[in-house]
C-alpha positions in Angstrom: -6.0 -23.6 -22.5 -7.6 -21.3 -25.0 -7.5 -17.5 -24.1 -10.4 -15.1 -23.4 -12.2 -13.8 -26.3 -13.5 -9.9 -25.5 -15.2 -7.4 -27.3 -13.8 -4.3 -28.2 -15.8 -2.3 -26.2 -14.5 -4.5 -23.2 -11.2 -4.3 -24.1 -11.1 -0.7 -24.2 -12.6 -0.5 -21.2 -9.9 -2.8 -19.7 -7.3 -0.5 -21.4 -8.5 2.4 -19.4 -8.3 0.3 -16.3 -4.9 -0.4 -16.6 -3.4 3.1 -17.6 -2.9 4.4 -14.0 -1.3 0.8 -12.9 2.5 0.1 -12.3 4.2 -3.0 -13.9 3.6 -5.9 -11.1 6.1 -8.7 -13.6 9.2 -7.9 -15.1 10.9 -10.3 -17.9 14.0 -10.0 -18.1 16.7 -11.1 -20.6 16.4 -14.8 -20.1 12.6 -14.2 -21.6 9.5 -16.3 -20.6 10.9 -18.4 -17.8 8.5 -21.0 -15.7 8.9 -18.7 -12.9 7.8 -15.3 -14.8 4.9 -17.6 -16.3 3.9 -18.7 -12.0 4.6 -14.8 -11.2 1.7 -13.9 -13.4 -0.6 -16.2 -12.9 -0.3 -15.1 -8.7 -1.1 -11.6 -10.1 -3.8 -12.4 -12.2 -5.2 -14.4 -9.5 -4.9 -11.6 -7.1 -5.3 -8.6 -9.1 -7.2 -9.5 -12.1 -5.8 -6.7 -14.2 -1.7 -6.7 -14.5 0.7 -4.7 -16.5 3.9 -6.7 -17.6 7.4 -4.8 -18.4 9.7 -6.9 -20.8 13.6 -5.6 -21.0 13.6 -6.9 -25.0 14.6 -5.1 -27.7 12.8 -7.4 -30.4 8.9 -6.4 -30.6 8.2 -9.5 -32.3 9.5 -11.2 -29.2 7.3 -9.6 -27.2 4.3 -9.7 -29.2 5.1 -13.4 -28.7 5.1 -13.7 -25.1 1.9 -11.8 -25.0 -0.1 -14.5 -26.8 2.0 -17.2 -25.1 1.2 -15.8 -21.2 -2.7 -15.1 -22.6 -2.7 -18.9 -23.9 -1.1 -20.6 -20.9 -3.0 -18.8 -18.2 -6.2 -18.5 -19.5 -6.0 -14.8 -20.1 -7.2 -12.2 -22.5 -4.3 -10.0 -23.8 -5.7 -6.5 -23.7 -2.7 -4.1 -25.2 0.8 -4.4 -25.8 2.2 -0.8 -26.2 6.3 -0.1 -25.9 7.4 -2.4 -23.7 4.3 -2.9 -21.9 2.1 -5.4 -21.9 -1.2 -6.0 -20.4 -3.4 -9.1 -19.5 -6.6 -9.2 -18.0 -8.7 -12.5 -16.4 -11.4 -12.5 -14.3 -10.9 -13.3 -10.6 -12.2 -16.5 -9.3 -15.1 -15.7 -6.1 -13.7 -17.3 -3.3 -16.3 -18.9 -0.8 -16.8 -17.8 2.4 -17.4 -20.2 5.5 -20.5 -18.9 7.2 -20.4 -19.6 11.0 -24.0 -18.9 12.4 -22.7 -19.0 16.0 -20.5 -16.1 16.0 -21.5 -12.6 17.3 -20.3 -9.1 16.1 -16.8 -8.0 16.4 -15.9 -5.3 18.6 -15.0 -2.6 16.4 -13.4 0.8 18.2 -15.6 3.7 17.2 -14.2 7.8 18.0 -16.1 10.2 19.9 -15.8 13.5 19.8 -16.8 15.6 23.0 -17.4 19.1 22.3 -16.5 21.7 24.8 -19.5 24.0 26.1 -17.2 26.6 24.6 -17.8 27.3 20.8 -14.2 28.1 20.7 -12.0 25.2 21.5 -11.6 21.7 19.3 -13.5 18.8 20.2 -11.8 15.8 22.0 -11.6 13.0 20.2 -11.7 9.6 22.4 -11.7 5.9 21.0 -13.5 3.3 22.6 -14.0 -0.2 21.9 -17.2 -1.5 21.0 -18.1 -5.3 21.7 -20.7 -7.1 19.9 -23.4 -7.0 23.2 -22.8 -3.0 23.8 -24.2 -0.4 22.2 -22.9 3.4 22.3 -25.5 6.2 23.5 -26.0 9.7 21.7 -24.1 10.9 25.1 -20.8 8.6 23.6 -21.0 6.2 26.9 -20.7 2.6 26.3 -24.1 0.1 27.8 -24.9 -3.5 27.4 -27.5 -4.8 25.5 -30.5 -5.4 27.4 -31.1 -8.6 28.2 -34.6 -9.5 26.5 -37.3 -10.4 29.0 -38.9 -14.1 28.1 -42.6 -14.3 27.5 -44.9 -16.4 30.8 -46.6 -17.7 28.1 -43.8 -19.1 26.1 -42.2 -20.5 29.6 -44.8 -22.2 30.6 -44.7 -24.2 27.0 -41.7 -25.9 27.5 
């Protein structure tokens, strides 16, 4: 597969991307083994962005492996600096089943009581939400009301 042409411009902006990130592959000294090569490709695929660290003396080696990684993953080789090198591909969307059936998740929500004292810290209390309750300004927790149906709309069916 052919790698991923960028622009300058995008691969400096890529460069400044990847400055505060750790190394998430190491190659060793038996080089670019099959299971470095499937290391990187589940980083890229999760991350998007990865830094590589190479123990290799020989820069030429490693200048190698970058365009040999970028070539058989289908990744762009954004900077190989020291023993460092980066790659960069874009992360595939993943879709998302929509069920239409399912109501809200309960989600736990704080409260904080304050004391009629100005003084004294507020309790802080966590209750859970469900998806048919709805917390009041007062922090209780009430069902939904149940919606009234129309005489007119009855009488229809």
């Amino acid at each position: 597969m052919p790698q991923i042409q960028l622009t300058p411009a995008q691969r400096k902006s890529h460069r400044a991307d990847a400055h505060h990130l750790s190394p998430v592959v190491f190659i060793g000294n038996d080089g670019l083994t099959p299971a470095v090569t499937k290391e990187a490709d589940h980083a890229l695929k999760a991350h998007g962005l990865i830094k590589i660290r190479v123990f290799s003396d020989d820069r030429n080696a490693r200048e190698a492996m970058l365009h040999t990684l970028a070539g058989d993953l289908n990744a762009a080789p954004i900077q190989h600096i020291g023993k460092l090198l980066v790659l960069w591909r874009p992360i595939e969307d993943k879709p998302k089943d929509i069920d239409e059936d399912r109501g809200a998740a309960p989600r736990d929500v704080k409260v904080l009581k304050f004391s009629s004292r100005g003084g004294q810290r507020p309790q802080v209390k966590t209750v859970r939400v469900l998806g048919n309750q709805r917390l009041t300004p007062g922090g209780t927790v009430k069902r939904a009301k149940v919606l009234k149906k129309s005489v007119k709309k009855s009488q229809s069916h």
